[in-house]
C-alpha positions in Angstrom: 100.1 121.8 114.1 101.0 118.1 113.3 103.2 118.3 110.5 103.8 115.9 107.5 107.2 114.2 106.6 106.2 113.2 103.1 104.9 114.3 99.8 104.1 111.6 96.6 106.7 111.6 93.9 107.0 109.2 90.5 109.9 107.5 89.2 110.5 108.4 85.5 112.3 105.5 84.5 109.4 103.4 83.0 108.1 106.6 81.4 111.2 107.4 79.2 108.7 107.7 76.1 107.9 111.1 77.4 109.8 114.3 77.6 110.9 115.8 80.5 107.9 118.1 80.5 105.3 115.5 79.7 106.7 113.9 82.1 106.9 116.2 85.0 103.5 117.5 83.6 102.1 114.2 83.8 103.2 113.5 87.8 101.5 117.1 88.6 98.3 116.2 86.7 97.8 112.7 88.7 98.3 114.3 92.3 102.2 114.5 92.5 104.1 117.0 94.2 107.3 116.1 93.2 109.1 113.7 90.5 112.5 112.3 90.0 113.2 111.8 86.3 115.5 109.1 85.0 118.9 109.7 83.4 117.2 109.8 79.8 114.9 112.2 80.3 118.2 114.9 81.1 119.5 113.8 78.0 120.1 116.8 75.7 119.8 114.0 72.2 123.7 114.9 71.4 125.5 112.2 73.9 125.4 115.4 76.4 123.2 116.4 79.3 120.2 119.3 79.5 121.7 122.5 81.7 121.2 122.9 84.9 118.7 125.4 84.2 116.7 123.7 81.3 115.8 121.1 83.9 115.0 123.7 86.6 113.3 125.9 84.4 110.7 122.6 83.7 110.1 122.1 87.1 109.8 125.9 88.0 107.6 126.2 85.5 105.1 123.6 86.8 105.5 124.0 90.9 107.2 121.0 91.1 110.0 119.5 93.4 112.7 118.0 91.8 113.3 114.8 93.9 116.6 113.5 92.2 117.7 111.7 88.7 117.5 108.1 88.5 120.4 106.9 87.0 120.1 102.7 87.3 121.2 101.9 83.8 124.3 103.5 82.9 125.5 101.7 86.6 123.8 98.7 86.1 126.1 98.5 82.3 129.6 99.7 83.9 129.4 96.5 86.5 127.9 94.3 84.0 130.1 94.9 80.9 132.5 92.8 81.8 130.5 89.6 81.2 130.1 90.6 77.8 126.2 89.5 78.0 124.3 91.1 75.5 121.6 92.2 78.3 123.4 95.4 78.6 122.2 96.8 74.9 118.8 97.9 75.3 120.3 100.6 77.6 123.2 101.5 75.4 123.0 103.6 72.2 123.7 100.8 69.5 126.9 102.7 67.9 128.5 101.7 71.6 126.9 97.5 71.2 130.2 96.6 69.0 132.7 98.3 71.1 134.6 96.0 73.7 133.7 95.4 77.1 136.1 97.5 78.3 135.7 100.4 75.8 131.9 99.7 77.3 133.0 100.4 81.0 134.7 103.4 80.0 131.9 104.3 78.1 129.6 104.3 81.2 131.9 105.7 83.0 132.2 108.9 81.3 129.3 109.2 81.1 128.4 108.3 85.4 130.7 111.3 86.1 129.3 113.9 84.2 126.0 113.2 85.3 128.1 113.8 88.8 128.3 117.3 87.3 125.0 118.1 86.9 124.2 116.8 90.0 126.0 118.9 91.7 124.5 121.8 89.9 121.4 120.8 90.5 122.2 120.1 94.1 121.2 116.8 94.6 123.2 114.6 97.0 121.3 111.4 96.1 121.2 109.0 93.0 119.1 106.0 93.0 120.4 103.3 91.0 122.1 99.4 91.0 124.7 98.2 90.7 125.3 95.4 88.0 126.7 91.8 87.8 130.0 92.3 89.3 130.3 88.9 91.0 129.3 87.1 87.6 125.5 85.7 86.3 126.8 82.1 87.8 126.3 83.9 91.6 123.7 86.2 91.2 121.4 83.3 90.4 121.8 82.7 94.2 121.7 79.0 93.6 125.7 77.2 93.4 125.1 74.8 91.1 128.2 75.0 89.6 129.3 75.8 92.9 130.7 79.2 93.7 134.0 78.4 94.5 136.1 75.1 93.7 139.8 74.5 92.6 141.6 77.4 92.4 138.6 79.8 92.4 136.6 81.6 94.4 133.7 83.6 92.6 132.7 85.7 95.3 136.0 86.6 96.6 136.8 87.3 92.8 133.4 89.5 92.4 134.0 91.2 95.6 137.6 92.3 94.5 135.7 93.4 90.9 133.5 95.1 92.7 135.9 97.3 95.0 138.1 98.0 91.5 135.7 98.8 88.8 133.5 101.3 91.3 136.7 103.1 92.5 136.2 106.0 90.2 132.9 106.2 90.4 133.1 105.9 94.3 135.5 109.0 94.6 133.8 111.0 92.0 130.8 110.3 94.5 132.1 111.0 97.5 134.0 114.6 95.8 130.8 115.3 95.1 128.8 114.2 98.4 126.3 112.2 96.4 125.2 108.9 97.9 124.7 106.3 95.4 121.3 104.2 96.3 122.0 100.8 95.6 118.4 99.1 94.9 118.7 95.4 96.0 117.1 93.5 93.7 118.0 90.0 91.8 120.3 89.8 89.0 122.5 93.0 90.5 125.9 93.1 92.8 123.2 92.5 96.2 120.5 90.4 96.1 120.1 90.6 99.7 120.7 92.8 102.5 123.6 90.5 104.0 125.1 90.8 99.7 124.7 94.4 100.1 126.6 94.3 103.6 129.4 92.6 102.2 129.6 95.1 99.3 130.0 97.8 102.2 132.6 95.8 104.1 134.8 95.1 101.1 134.8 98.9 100.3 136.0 99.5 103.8 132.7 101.2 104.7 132.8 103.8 102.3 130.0 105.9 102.9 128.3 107.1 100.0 127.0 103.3 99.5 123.3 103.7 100.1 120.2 101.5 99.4 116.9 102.7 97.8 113.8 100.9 100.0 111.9 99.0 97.4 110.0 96.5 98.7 108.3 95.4 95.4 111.7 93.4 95.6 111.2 91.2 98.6 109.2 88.2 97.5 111.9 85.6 97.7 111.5 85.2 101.5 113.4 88.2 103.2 110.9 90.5 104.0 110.9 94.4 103.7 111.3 94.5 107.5 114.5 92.0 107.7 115.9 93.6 104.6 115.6 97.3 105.5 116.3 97.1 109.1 119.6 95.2 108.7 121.0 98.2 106.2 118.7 100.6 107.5 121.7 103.5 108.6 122.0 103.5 104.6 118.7 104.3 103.0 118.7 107.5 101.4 115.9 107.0 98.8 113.0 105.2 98.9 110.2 103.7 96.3 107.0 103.0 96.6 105.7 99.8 94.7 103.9 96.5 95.1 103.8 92.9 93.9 101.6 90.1 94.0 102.6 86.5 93.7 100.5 84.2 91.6 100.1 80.6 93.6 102.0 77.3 91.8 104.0 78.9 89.6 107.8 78.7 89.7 108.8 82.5 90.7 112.0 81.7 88.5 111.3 80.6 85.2 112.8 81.4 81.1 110.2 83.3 80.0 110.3 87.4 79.7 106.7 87.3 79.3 105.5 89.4 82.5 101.6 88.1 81.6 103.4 84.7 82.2 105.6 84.9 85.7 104.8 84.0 89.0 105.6 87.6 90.4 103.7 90.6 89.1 104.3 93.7 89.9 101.1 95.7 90.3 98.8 98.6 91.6 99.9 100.1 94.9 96.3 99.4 97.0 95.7 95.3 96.2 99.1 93.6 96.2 100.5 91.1 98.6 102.5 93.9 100.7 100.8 96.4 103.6 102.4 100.0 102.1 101.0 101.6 105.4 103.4 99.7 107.3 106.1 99.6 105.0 105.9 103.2 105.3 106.3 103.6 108.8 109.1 101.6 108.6 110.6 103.9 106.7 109.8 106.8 109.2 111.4 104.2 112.2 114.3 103.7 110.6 115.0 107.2 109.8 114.9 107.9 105.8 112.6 110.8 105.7 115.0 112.7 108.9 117.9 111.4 106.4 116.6 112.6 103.1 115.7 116.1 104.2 118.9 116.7 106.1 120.7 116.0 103.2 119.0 117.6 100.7 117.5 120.7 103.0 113.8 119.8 102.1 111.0 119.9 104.6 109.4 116.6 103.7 110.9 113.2 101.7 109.7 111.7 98.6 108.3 108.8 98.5 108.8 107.8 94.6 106.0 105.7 93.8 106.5 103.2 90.9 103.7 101.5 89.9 104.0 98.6 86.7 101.6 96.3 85.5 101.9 93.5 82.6 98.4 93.9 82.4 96.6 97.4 83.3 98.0 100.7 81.0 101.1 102.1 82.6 100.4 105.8 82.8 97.0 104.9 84.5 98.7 102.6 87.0 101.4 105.3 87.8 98.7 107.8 88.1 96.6 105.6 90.3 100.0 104.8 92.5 100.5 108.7 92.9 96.6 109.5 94.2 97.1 106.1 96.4 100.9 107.8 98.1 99.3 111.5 98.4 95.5 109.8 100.2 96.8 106.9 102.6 101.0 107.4 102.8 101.1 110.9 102.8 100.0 111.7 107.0 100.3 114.2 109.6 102.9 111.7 111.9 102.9 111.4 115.7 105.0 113.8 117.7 104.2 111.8 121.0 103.2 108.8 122.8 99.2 108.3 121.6 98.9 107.3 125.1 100.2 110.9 126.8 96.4 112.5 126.7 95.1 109.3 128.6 95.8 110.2 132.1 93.6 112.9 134.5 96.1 116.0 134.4 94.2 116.9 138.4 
């Protein structure tokens, strides 16, 4: 029997406005068979964490796989505070906004590890997340003008040193735990680019629980899902499932937070600019489902849809993104050559 390597899944992070329940309740209602929660929805509401067995109990209680926490904020803060850039508040609690940068870092970092714990508890071995502006909002524009290094600096040099200090802890908390840390590359974080991300790896000395979340709804600057994700493809542990479209002569960067307004949209899995079919075969070729279950000791790999729109209702484009992963990405895969039954077997 030709056997299946994937199931659908949902990424909670856009739908911290439920609970835990509505949310996991919601995922098994459109279709899902598994969903992976962000950091909030763990949150016990006292600066502490659910148990372990609160947030099994929830997913017991509805058939459900747990597929991992999400955890992109508090990571994207801890790299970031250090620019003192109020974009970090929305995901702080705002009796931690006044504190300084560094009480800010220390915040987040208190609060990365014990989510380590639980974890652990849990038993899951991989975190999707990003890393934040360690190299400075000057490089992660991706454009030097001012230039990147000059007279008696060098800002990349100086991010990537940043970088390899400020993650330490977190790094060896990670690795003491075996959880791989899913770096989603993605503008205005430490990589923008597969080669950034690279880098990251080699100024860590290889460390290995640097991983990369797939997410293709990220490639619309010119590297496409193919050249990103085959030149760090060793490190994908996690993977998501989401699309873009890019609306002709208008500037893809531009200072307006209006999504209506912007050049790139994300949007419903089935009509945007990217093929999902092949983007997830890709993922089978360059090993994340084989990766995934090893580590985690499933018999099939999310793939964590994550479906926004500036125009259509969110919960009806996550739903739709779910029933679109379980009908068209969700297959029985080849286990030979399609061209093995061709020949007379006299």
């Amino acid at each position: 029997m030709a056997r299946t390597v994937f199931h659908a899944s949902i990424e909670g992070a856009q739908h911290g406005a439920k609970t835990l329940e509505e949310f996991v309740v919601f995922a098994k209602e459109s279709g899902a068979a598994g969903a992976e929660p962000s950091n909030y929805h763990v949150e016990d509401g006292n600066g502490g964490f659910k148990s372990a067995q609160e947030i099994k109990a929830v997913f017991d209680k509805h058939g459900m796989k747990l597929d991992g926490i999400s955890c992109h904020c508090p990571l994207w803060v801890h790299t970031t505070a250090w620019t003192e850039s109020k974009t970090i508040r929305p995901f702080l609690p705002k009796d931690v906004w006044s504190s300084s940068a560094a009480e800010i870092e220390a915040w987040c970092e208190d609060y990365v590890l014990r989510y380590f714990d639980l974890c652990s508890e849990l038993g899951l071995k991989i975190t999707p997340m990003f890393w934040g502006m360690s190299h400075g909002f000057e490089v992660a524009t991706g454009y030097p003008f001012g230039f990147f290094s000059g007279p008696e600096y060098d800002l990349i040099k100086e991010g990537n040193e940043r970088f390899v200090n400020k993650t330490a802890k977190i790094r060896k908390a990670a690795n003491d735990h075996g959880i791989y840390l899913c770096h989603e590359i993605h503008p205005n974080s430490a990589a923008l680019c597969a080669d950034d991300f690279n880098m990251l790896v080699d100024a860590c000395d290889g460390d290995k629980i640097l991983g990369v979340t797939a997410d293709p709804s990220h490639c619309w600057e010119g590297e496409d899902f193919e050249t990103r994700f085959r030149k760090v493809a060793d490190r994908i542990y996690a993977a998501a499932v989401k699309n873009f479209s890019i609306r002709p002569g208008i500037n893809l960067r531009s200072m307006t937070g209006d999504w209506t307004k912007r050049a790139m949209q994300f949007c419903d899995i089935p009509t945007g600019d990217m093929n999902m079919m092949r983007f997830t075969e890709l993922l089978i070729d360059v090993g994340y489902a084989d990766r995934y279950m090893k580590i985690m000791g499933t018999d099939s790999a999310p793939l964590v849809t994550e479906a926004e729109s500036a125009f259509r209702d969110l919960d009806a484009t996550s739903a739709n993104a779910i029933q679109y992963a379980a009908n068209h990405l969700v297959f029985p895969i080849a286990e030979s050559s399609f061209e093995d039954g061709m020949g007379s077997e006299d």
